[in-house]
N, C-alpha and C positions, 0 to 999 in steps of 0.2 A: 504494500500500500504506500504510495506517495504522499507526504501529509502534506504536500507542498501546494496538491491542488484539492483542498478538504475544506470548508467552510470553517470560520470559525466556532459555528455550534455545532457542526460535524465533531472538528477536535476536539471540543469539550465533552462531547457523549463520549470521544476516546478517552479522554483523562478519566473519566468517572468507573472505564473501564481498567483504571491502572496502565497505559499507556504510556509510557514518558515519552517517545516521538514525537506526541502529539503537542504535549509541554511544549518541549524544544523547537517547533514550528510557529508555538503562539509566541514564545518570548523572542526566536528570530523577527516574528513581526512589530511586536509591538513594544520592544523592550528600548529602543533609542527616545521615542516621545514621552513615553513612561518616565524612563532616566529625565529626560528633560524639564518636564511638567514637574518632579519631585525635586529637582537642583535648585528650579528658578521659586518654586513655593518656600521650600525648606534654606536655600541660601546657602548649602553645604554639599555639596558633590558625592563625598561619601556618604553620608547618612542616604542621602539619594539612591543608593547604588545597594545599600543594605536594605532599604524601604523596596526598593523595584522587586529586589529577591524574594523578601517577606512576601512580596504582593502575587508574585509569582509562584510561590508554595504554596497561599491562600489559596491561588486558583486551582490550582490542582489538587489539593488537600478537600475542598469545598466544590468540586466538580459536580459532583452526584445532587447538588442541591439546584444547579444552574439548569433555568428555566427559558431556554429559546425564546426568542420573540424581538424583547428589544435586543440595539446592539451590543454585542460581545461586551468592547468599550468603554461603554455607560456600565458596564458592572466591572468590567476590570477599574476605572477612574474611581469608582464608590469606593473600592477595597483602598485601593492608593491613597484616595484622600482622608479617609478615615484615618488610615497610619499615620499620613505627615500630620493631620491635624494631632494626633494623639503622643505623635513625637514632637510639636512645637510646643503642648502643654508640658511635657517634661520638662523639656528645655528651658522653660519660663517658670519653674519651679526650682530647677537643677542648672541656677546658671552657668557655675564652674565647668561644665560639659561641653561648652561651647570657647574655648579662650583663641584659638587661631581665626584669623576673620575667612569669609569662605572665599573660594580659589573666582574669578570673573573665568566665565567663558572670551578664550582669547580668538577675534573675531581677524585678529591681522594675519592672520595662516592663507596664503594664497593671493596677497594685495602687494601687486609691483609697487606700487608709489606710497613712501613712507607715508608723506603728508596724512596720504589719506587712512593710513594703517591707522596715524595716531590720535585723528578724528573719530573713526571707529571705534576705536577701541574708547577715548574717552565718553562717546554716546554712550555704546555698551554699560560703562561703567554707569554714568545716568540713570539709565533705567534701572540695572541691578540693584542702586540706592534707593531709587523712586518705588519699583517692587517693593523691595525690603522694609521701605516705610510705612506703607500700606497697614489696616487691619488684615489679618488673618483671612475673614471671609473674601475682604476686597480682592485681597494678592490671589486667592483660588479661583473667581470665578473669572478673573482677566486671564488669568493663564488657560483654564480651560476652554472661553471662549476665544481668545484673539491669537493665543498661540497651538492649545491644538485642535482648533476647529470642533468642539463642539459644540453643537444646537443646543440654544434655548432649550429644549423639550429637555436634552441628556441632561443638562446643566441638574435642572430641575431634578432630577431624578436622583444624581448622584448625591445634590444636598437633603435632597426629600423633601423638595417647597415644592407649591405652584408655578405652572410659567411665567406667569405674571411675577411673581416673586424673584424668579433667577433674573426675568430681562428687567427689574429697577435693580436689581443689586449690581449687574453688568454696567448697566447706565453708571450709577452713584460710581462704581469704581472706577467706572474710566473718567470722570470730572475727578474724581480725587486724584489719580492718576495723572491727569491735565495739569492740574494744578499746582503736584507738587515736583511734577517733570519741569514744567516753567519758572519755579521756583530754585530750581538748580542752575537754570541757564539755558535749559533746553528749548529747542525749537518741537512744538506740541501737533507737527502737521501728520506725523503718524506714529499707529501705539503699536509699544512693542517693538 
């Protein structure tokens, strides 16, 4: 069997059957946005990379429970962001856990002209402040919608609101977003 051309609730009825193939097919897919999504929440790279793993045990540990319908996605995001959110409350209890500031994604890998490496890379840095400044909720559902493309509807799902509810918090966070990106110095013409 090729897991390579299996749906993802195909692999999941595989995982529930004890499968790891099928594992290793979901996390070859989704395991770079995943990492992503939990770097720019969390602000730590590795804790990021320890949270994707957990998330990725979850799902295959919790396979047998997983009910087709909505996207894969929206329940893999729900498990993720429960974790990050459950690891920023330690963190905001256990402050001494955090003493190294987190690593910035270095965006000058591949830009011939310095100038604009060092322009990049001080945006970059902008927003990674401007994220990190955010509330908790705000920093989640910008990342979710404006970097991995999920829909209002998932949005909603993975926090457990209404839609109405994910698209004003989407809103509010990108005016707080606005706000405190311009505040920096930054030009507000696109987020993210």
């Amino acid at each position: 069997m090729d897991v390579r051309l299996l749906s993802d609730d195909e692999l999941m009825k595989a995982c529930a059957g004890k499968q790891a193939q099928a594992l290793g097919e979901l996390v070859r897919r989704y395991q770079d946005p995943l990492l992503g999504f939990l770097a720019k929440f969390l602000g730590d790279p590795r804790l990021a990379e320890d949270l994707a793993q957990e998330a990725f045990m979850r799902v295959y540990a919790k396979a047998s429970t997983y009910k087709p319908g909505p996207k894969f996605t929206t329940w893999l995001y729900t498990i993720a962001a429960n974790l990050a959110r459950d690891a920023a409350k330690y963190a905001r209890r256990h402050p001494a856990g955090h003493l190294e500031p987190a690593a910035a994604v270095d965006l000058r890998a591949n830009v011939p002209d310095p100038s604009a490496a060092v322009l990049s890379h001080e945006r970059e840095e902008r927003v990674h402040r401007a994220l990190a400044s955010l509330p908790e909720e705000a920093r989640e559902v910008l990342l979710l919608r404006d970097v991995q493309g999920l829909s209002y509807e998932e949005i909603a799902q993975v926090q457990g609101t209404p839609v109405g509810t994910a698209k004003s918090r989407v809103s509010r966070a990108r005016m707080a977003f606005k706000d405190v990106y311009a505040a920096q110095g930054g030009i507000t013409t696109s987020l993210l």
